[in-house]
N, C-alpha and C positions, 0 to 999 in steps of 0.2 A: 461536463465537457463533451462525451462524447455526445450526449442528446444534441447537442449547441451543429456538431459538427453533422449530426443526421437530418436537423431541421434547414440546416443553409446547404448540404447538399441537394436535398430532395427541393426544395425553391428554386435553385437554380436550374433542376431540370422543368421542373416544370415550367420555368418560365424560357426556356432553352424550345421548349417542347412548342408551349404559344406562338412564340415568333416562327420557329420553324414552319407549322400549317396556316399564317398568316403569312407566312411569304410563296410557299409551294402550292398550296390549295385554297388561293386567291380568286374562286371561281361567286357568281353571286348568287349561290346555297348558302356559302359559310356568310356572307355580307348579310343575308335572310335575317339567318339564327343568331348577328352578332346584334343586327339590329333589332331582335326581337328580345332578347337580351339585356340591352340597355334599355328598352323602354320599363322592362321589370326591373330592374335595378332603378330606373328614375324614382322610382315610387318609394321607393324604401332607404336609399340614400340621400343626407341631405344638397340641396341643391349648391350650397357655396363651398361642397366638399367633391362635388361634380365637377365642378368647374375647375376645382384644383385637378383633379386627373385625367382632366381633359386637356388643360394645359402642360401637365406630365406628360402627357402621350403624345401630344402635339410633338412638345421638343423632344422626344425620343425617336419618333417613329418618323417624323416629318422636316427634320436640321440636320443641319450635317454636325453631329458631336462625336465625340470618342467616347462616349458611357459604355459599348457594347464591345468594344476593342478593348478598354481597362476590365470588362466585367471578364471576357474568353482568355485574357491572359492573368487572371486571376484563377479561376478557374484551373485553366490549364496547370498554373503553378500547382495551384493545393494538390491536384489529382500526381504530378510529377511529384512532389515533397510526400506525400502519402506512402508511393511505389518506394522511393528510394529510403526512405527513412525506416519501412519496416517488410515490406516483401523481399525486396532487394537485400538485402541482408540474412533474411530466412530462408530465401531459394538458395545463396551460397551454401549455407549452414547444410543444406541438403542437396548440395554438391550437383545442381544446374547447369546446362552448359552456359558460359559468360555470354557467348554470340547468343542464345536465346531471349539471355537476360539484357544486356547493351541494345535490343533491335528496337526498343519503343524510344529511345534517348535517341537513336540515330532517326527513326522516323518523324522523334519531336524536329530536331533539325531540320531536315529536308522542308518539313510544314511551317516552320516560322520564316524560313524564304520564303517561299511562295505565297504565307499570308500576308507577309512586308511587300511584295509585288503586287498582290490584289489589292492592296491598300493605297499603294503611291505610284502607281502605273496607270497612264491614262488611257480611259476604255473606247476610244476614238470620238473625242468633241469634236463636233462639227462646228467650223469660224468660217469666215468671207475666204479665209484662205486657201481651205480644200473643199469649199462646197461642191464645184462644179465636179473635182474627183472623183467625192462620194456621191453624187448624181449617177453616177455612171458605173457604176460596180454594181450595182443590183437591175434586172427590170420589176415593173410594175407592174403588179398585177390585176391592178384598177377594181378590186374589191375590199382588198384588208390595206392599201397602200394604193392613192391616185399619185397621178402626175399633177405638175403646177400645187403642191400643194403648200401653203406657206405656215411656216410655227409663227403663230401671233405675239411669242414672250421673244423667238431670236431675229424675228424678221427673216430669216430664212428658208431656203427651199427645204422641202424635206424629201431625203433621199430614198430612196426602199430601204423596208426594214430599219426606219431612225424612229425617234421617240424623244420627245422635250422630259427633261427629269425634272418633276418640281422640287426634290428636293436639293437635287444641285444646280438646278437653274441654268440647264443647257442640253443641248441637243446632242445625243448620243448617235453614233452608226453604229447598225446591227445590235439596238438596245434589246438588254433581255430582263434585267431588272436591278433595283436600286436596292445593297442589300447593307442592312446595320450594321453586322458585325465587321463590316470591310472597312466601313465609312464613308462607301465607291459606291458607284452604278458598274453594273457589268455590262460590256461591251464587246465590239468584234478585234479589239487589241489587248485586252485582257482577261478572255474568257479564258484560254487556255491556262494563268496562272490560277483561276479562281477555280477551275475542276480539278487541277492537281493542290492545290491546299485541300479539295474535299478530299480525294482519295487519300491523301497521307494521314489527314486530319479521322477519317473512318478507320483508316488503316491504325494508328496510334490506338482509337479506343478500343478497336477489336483485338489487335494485340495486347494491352494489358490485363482486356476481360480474361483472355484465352492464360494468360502467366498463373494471374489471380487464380482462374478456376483448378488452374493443377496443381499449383502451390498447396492451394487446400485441400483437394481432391488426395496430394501426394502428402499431404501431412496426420490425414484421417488412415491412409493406409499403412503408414511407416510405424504410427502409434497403435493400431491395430483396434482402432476405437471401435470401429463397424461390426467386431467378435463379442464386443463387452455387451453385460445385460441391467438392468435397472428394475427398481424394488418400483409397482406400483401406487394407486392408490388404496388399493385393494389387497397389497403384501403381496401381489404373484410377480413372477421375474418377469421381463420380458427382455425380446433382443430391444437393440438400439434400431430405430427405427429411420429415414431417411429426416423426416419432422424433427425426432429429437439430435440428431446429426448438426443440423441446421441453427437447431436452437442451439448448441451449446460453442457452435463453432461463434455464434452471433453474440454469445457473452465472454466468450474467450477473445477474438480477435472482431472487435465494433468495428474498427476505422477502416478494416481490410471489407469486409463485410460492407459497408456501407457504401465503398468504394467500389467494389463491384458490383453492387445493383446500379450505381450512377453510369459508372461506363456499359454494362451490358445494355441499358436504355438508350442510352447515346451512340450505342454502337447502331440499336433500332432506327433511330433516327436519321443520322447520318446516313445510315446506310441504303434506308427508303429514298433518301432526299438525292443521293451519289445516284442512283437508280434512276430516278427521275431524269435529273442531268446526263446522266450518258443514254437516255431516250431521245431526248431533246439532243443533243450531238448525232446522235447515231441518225436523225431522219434530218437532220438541218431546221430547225425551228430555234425560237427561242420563247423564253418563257409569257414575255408580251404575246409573240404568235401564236403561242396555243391558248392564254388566257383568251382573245380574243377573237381565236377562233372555234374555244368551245361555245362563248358568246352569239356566234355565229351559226353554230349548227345550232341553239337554243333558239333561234329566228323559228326553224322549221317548225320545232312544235306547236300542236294546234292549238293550248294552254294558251300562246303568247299574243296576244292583241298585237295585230301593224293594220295598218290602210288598207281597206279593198284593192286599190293600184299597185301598191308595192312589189313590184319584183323582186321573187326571193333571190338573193344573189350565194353562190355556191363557192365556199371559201376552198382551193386549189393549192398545194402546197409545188412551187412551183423551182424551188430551191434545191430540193433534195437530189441529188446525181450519183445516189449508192455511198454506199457504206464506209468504205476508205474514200472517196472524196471530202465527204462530209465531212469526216472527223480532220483527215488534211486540215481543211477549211477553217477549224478551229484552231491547231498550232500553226497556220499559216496562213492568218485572213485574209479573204478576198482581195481587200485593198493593195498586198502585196502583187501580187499576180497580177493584180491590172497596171499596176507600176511597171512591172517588168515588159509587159506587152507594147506599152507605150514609149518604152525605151528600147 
């Protein structure tokens, strides 16, 4: 059972892990090696078993389904039922404070609003009805975004900083990207809830890393286990060493053990990807703008073939108005403020 429970934890990070640098580090290095990648796997996978995972992956990565929304609130469950079932019980026993103990149940809280927000909160679609609007809250900076330009799927203009989402087949303002686990695209109406689900959502896993780790830390010292010595192979004593600490703690307590390698990796993740995002806030970009603006600086290299003619054009981050604007900008988009002005 416990093996059961070590094999679908560690799967789920790693596939936790996947989606994460295919959504964050969506640059075309990683597109290089994914495609270099499949082409070794053509060879050695059969072709009608290709096709079946390629039609997997389509409806996963490319429809709007809830698979990633039933998988993160799965997930989330067992890691909550884990805590509460057996650490949560064992930190009483050794007399915890409750506010210490109760802070990941209250952070779960606060994160399943805001991931029900990022989920059913619309990230501003652009219709006939606000186009002219969103025309007018950003300018142009006629190298990453022209003027007159039309989405050939909505028939419409496109405003600064908008993006057609294929996979929800509509035009986004201030698109930054179209993410699984929400079942949404992220937008300039609901980015703000989609960076507070990540901080609370990092915040949850680095707090129970942090429970976990003194739980055990505090039950190695109360037992005095770190004093006691062990017969070798060799018949000579030795102390307990940090190794054997580790091992015995990993056959006494699996599912706690288990549990914290998943959340301290997740806490990695998360916590790199929260980073990201509060870069991207902190200077006004979004994650379209810098995919294709790192694209853009990649123009320059001498590596890249273009035209004798082609003027290299120098991508200008023309948004940015310091630090506390920016992030403003995000719990109060733009859209708002031009509203006000015009009224």
């Amino acid at each position: 059972m416990d093996f059961l429970v070590l094999f679908f934890f560690y799967l789920a990070l790693v596939l936790i892990g996947v989606v994460m640098i295919c959504i964050c580090s969506k640059t075309h290095y990683l597109k290089g090696l994914v495609r270099g990648g499949a082409q070794i796997i053509s060879y050695i996978i059969p072709e009608c078993l290709q096709r079946a995972v390629l039609k997997l992956l389509h409806y996963l990565f490319h429809t709007r389904n809830h698979t990633f929304i039933l998988l993160h609130l799965i997930l989330q469950g067992m890691v909550y039922s884990e805590y509460t079932w057996e650490i949560f019980d064992y930190c009483q026993e050794l007399e915890f404070s409750l506010h210490y103990l109760l802070l990941p149940y209250l952070l779960l809280i606060v994160n399943l609003v805001f991931f029900i927000l990022s989920c059913v909160s619309n990230p501003g679609t652009i219709t006939k009805a606000n186009e002219l609007l969103f025309l007018q809250v950003y300018e142009f900076d006629e190298v990453m975004f022209s003027k007159n330009m039309k989405c050939s799927t909505c028939n419409l203009r496109k405003p600064a900083r908008s993006k057609h989402c294929s996979v929800c087949n509509r035009c986004v303002h201030r698109f930054d990207h179209h993410c699984v686990w929400v079942n949404n695209c992220i937008g300039a109406w609901n980015a703000r809830y989609f960076l507070l689900y990540l901080l609370t959502l990092t915040a949850s896993a680095a707090t129970m890393a942090v429970v976990s780790s003194v739980f055990l830390v505090q039950l190695v010292v109360v037992s005095d286990l770190y004093l006691e010595t062990f017969v070798d192979d060799l018949g000579h004593f030795q102390v307990i060493d940090i190794v054997f600490l580790i091992q015995y703690l990993f056959l006494t307590f699996p599912r706690i053990v288990f549990m914290l390698g998943f959340v301290i990796m997740l806490s990695f993740l998360l916590g790199g990807y929260l980073c990201f995002t509060l870069y991207l806030a902190a200077t006004n970009q979004t994650t379209n703008e810098w995919y294709r603006g790192d694209w853009a600086w990649c123009q320059h290299c001498p590596h890249v073939a273009r035209p004798p003619s082609a003027e290299p054009q120098v991508h200008r981050n023309i948004h940015s108005h310091g630090l506390w604007s920016n992030l403003r900008e995000i719990f109060l988009p733009a859209t708002a403020h031009y509203e006000r002005k015009k009224n």
